[in-house]
C-alpha positions as CSV (number, residue, x, y, z in Angstrom):
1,X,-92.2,128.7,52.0
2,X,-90.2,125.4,50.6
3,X,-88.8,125.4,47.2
4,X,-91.7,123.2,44.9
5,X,-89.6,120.7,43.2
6,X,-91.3,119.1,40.4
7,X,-91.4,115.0,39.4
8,X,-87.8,115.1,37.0
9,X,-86.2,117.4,39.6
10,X,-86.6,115.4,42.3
11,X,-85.3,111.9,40.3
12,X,-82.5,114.2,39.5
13,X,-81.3,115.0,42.7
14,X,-81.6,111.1,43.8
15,X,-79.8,110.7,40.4
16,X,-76.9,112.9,41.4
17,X,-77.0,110.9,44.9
18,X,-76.0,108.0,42.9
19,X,-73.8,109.5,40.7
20,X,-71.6,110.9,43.9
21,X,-72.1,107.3,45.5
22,X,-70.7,105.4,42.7
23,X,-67.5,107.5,42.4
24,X,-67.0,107.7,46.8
25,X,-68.1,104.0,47.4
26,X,-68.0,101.9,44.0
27,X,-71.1,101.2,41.4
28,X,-71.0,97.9,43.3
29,X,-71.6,99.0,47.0
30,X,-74.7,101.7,46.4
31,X,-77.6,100.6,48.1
32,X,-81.0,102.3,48.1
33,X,-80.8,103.3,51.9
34,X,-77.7,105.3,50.8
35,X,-78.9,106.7,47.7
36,X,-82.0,107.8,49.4
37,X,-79.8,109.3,52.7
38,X,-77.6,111.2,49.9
39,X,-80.3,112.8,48.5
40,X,-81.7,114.0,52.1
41,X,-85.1,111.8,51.7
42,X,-86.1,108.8,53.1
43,X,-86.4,105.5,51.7
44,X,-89.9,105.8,51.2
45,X,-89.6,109.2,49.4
46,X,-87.4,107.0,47.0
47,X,-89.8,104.7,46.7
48,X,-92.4,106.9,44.9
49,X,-90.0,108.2,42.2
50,X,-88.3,104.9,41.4
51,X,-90.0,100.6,41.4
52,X,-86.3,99.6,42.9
53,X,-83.0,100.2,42.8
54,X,-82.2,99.0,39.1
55,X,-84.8,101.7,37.9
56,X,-82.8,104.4,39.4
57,X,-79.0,103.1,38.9
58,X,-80.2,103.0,34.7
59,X,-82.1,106.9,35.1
60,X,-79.0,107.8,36.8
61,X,-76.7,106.7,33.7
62,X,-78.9,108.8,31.1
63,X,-79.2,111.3,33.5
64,X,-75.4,111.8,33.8
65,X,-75.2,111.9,30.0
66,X,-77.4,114.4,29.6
67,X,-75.5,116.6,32.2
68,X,-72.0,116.0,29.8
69,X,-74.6,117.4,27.2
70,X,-75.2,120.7,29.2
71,X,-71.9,121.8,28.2
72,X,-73.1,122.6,24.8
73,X,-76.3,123.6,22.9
74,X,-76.9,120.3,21.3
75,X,-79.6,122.2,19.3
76,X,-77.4,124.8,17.6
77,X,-74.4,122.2,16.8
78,X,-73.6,121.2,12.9
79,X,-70.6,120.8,10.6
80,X,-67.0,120.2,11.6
81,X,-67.4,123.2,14.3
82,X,-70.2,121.5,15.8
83,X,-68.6,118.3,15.5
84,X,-65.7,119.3,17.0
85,X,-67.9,121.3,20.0
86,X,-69.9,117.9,20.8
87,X,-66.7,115.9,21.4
88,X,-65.6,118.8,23.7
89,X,-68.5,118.9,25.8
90,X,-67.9,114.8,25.8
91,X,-64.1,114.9,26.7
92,X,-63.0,115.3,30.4
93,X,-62.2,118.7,30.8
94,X,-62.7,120.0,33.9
95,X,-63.8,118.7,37.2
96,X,-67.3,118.1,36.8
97,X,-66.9,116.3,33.4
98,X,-64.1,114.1,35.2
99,X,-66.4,113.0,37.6
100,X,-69.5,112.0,35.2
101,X,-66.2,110.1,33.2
102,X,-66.0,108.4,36.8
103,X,-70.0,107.6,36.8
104,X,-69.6,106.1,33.3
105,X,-66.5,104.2,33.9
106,X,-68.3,102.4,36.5
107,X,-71.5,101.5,34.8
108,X,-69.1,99.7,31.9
109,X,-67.8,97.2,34.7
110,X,-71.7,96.8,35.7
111,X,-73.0,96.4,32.3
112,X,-70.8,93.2,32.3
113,X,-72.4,90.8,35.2
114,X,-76.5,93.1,35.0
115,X,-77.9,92.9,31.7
116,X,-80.6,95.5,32.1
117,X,-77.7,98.2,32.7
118,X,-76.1,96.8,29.8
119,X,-79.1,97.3,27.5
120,X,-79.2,101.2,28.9
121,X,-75.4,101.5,28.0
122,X,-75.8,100.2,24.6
123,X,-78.9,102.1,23.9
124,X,-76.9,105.3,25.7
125,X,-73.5,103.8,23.1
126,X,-75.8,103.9,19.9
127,X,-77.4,107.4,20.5
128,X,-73.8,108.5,21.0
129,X,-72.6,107.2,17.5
130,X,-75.3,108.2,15.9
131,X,-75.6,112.0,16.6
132,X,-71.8,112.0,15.9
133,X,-72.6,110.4,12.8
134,X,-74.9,112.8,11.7
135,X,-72.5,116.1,12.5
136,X,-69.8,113.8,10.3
137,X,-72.6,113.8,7.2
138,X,-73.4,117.6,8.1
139,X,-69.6,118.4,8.0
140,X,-68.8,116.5,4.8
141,X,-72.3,117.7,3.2
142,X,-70.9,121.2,3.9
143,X,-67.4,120.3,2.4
144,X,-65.0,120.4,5.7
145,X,-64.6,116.3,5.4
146,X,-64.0,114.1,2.6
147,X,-66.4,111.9,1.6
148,X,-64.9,108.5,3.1
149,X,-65.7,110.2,6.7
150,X,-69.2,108.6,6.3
151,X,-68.1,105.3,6.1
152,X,-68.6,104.9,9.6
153,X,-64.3,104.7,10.7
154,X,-64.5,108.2,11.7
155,X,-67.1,107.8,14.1
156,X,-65.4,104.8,15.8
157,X,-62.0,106.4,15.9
158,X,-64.1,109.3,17.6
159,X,-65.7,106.7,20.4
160,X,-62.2,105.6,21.0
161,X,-60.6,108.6,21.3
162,X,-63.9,109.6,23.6
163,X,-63.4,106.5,25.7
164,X,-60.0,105.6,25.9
165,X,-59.2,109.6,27.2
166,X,-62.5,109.2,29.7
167,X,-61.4,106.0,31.3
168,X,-57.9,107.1,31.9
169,X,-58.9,110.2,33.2
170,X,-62.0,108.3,35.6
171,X,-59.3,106.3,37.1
172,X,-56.5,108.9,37.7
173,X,-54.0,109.6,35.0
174,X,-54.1,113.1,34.3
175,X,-54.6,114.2,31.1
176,X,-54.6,118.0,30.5
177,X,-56.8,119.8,28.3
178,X,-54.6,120.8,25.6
179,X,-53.7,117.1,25.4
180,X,-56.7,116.1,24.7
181,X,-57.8,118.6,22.7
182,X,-55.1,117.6,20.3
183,X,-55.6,114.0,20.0
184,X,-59.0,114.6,19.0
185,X,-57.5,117.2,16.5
186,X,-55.6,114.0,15.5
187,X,-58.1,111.9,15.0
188,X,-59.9,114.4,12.9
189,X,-57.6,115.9,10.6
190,X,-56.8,112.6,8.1
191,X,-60.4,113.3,6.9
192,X,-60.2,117.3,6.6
193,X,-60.8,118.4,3.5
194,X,-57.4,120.3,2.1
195,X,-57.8,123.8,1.1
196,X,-54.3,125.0,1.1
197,X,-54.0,124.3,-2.6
């Protein structure tokens, strides 16, 4: 008897299609003959879980977001260790989270010439900063970061950090782990509250 796949499953696997055609043929070249051959469906199939081929390039951004997020229990997170667990799952630390840094490398360079993508970035940029925003508040409320973390520098420094690892990574400069880990130490520690003394 075949496996019943439900409605979100099965605009996750055409999602993951894209997500493995943007990083083997370029954001650019993905048409929705391919994504729908990826996926093992035809282009009708397609058709009934996505209008047209914007609808499912923008689902496919969110959706690879929400597979970074899989790498930690976004519920359970707060204070500096949740803090520092969110950037982790963010950062590109293994093979899987350097491809989705590939996936969102892309959509940046699409965002510039489709304005629709570049709404779902910025939506996708805002949600970012502000759940890191609130772990910063959670952390200082709890006395792990001085109070002039919330004054939003901390957060940005963060997205940098975030980005400016992700990109290098998407596009072939290996960084390893411990690297990373300590520039986000780095980036961090100026606003760690001191309790040597």
């Amino acid at each position: 008897m075949p496996k019943i796949i439900d409605h979100d499953e099965r605009r996750d696997e055409f999602a993951e299609a894209v997500c493995r055609l943007i990083v083997r043929e370029g954001a650019a070249n993905v048409t929705t003959r391919q994504i729908a051959a990826e996926a093992g469906y035809s282009t009708g199939i397609l058709a009934h879980y996505f209008a047209d081929k914007s609808e499912v390039m923008k689902y496919a951004l969110t959706y690879s977001h929400r597979e970074v997020y899989r790498f930690v229990d976004m519920d359970s997170l707060d204070g500096l260790d949740g803090l520092y667990a969110f950037m982790r799952a963010c950062l590109p630390l293994d093979q899987r989270r350097v491809f989705l840094a590939q996936v969102e490398a892309s959509y940046f360079g699409l965002a510039v010439g489709d304005s629709e993508i570049g709404s779902v970035v910025s939506r996708e940029f805002d949600a970012f900063n502000r759940f890191v925003a609130k772990l910063v508040r959670s952390a200082v409320e709890a006395g792990e970061l001085v109070p002039s973390a919330l004054d939003g520098e901390l957060v940005s420094t963060l997205r940098l950090v975030m980005d400016g690892i992700s990109f290098r990574v998407a596009v072939g400069k290996r960084i390893p782990a411990p690297e990373q880990l300590r520039m986000l130490d780095k980036a961090v520690a100026e606003y760690r509250v001191d309790v040597s003394g």
